[in-house]
N, C-alpha and C positions, 0 to 999 in steps of 0.2 A: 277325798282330800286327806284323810288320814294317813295314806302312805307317802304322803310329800310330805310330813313333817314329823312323822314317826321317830327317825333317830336324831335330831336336832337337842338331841340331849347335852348339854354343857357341863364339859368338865376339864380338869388339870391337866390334860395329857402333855404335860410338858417336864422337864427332868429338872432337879434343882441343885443346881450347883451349890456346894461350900464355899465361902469365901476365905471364911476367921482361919487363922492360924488353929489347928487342932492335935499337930504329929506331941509324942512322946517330947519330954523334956530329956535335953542329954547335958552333959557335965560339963562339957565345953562352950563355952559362950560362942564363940564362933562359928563352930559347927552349927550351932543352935540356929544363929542368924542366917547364915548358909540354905538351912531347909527352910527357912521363911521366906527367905529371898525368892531361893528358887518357885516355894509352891504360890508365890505374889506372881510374879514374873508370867507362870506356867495360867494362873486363874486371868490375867490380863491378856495374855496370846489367845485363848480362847475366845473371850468376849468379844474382840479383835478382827476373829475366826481365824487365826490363821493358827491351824489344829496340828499342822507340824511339829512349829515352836512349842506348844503349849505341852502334846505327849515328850516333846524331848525334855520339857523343864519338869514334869512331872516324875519320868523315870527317875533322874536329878534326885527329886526327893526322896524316891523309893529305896534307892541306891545308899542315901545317908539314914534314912530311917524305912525299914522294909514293913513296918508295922503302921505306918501312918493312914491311916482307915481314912482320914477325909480326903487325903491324895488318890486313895487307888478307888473313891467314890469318883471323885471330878473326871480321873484319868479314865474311866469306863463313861462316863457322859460323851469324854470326847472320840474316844473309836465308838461312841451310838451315832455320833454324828460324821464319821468318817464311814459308815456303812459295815464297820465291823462286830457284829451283834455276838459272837460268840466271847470277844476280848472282852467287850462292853460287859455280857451279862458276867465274866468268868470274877474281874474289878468288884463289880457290886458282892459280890459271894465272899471276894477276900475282904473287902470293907467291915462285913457281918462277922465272917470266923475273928476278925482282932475286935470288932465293938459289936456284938450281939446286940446290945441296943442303939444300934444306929437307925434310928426311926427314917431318914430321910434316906437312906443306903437302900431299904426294904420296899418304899414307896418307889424308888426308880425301877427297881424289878419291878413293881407291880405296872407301872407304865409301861416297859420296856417288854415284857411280856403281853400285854394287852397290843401292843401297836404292832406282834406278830401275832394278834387271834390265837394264844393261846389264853382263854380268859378262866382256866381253872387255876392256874399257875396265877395270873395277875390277883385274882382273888383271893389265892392264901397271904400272898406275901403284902396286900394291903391290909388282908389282916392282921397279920403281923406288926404291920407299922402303927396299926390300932390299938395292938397288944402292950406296945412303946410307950406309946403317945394316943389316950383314947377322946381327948380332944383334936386329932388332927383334922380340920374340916376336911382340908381336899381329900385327903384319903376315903373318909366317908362319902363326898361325894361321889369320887370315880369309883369305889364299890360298888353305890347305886346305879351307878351308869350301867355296869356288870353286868349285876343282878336283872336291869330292865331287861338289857340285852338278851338273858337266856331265858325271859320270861318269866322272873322271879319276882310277880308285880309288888310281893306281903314284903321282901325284903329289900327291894327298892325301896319301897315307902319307909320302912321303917330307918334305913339309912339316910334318907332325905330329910325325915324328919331330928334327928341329928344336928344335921346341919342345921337346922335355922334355929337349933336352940343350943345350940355352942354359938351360934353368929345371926342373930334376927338380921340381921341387914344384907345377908348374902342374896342377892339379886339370884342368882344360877340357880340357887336350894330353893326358892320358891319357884320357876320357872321350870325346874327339872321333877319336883313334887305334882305338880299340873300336870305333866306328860303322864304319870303316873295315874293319876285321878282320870284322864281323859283314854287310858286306857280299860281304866276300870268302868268305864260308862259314866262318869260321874262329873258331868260336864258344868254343872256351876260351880264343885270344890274346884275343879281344874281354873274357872274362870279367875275363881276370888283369890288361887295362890299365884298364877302368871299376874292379876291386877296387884297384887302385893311385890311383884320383883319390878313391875313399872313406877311403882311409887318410890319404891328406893333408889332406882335410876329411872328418871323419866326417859333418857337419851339409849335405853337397852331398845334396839330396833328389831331384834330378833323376836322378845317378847309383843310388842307391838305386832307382828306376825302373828304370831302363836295366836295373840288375842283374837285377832281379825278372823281367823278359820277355826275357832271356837265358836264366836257370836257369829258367824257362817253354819257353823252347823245346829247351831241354836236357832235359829232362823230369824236373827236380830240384826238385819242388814245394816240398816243405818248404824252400830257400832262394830260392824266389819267393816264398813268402808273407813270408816273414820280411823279406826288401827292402821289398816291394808295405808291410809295416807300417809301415816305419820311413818310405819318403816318406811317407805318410798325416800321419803327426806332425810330420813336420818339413814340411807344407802343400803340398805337391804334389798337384793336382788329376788324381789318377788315373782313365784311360778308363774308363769303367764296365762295357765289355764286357771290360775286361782283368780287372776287377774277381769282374766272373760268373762266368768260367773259371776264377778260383782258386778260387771256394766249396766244389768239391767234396775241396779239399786243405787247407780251412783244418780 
């Protein structure tokens, strides 16, 4: 069972767009509004998806202020999502040379590099956005994710543990701290921190999982079946061989 749920690790891999107006202030009121227009215009085409409009209204902005670090942030989110990785990562690089502390510029590399395996690269530049911002949860968390990844169990953990004290209530940080624990052999820390991401969200059906093939391997059937039920209902598509092996406990 341990290799069915080994990487079910939970994290941010997702890119975060800017919204707020952020370019340079310029002298012309109009111009001014102009670049705000356009980068409103350009962050609504996106949302929208229609990624055409949104690079055309972005260039817009670029063109009026070439320096506008939160434009040429969003404008690399969107050739990530047009399949353009090399524009995407080349945006976030120019975002950083004009705002060095663009904490949220440095985390999308760290995504954006990790969702091409390259996870030496996603881990400096999470670092970095640590180095910004050293309460950033997700950032620490998707480091941890990293770190598990290469088998780095001392700096997982200690990244995890991070997280749930910048954010006691992060459901993921105690769920992804478990994975950890449960690779270290340490099957009742692993139980008590995935039972700590259920109590914060009763409706996490993943965790409800996780729990089931813990108390599975703990050989406490009766509260593996009782997990294994409750993801079932709340839609979690459970292995079906894990499914077999409780039959004789239901």
């Amino acid at each position: 069972m341990k290799r069915l749920i080994k990487y079910l690790l939970i994290g941010t891999m997702i890119l975060i767009f800017v919204s707020c107006f952020g370019g340079k202030k310029v002298k012309k009121e109009d111009k001014a509004l102009s670049i705000e227009e356009h980068f409103q215009v350009a962050f609504s085409a996106a949302e929208r998806g229609n990624l055409e409009e949104a690079v055309s209204e972005y260039q817009k902005v670029l063109k009026l202020d070439s320096k506008h670090a939160r434009a040429h942030m969003n404008l690399g989110i969107v050739y990530g999502r047009q399949g353009e990785w090399k524009k995407q990562i080349s945006e976030y690089q120019r975002a950083i040379s004009i705002d060095p502390h663009f904490t949220e510029a440095y985390f999308n590399l760290g995504v954006a590099y990790s969702e091409r395996g390259n996870l030496n690269e996603a881990i400096r530049y999470y670092q970095k956005a640590l180095q910004t911002n050293p309460n950033f949860v997700e950032a620490h968390n998707n480091l941890g994710i990293l770190y598990f990844r290469k088998g780095k169990m001392d700096e997982a953990l200690s990244e995890y543990q991070k997280v749930i004290h910048i954010n006691p209530n992060h459901a993921k940080g105690y769920y992804n701290l478990g994975s950890v624990y449960r690779e270290q052999g340490k099957i009742d820390e692993a139980i008590a921190s995935v039972q700590k991401a259920v109590e914060i969200d009763p409706k996490y059906g993943g965790a409800h999982y996780y729990l089931a093939v813990l108390y599975f391997e703990k050989k406490e059937y009766p509260q593996a079946v009782q997990h294994c039920e409750q993801a079932v209902k709340l839609g979690v598509l459970v292995d079906p061989r894990f499914l077999d092996r409780l039959k004789p406990y239901r």
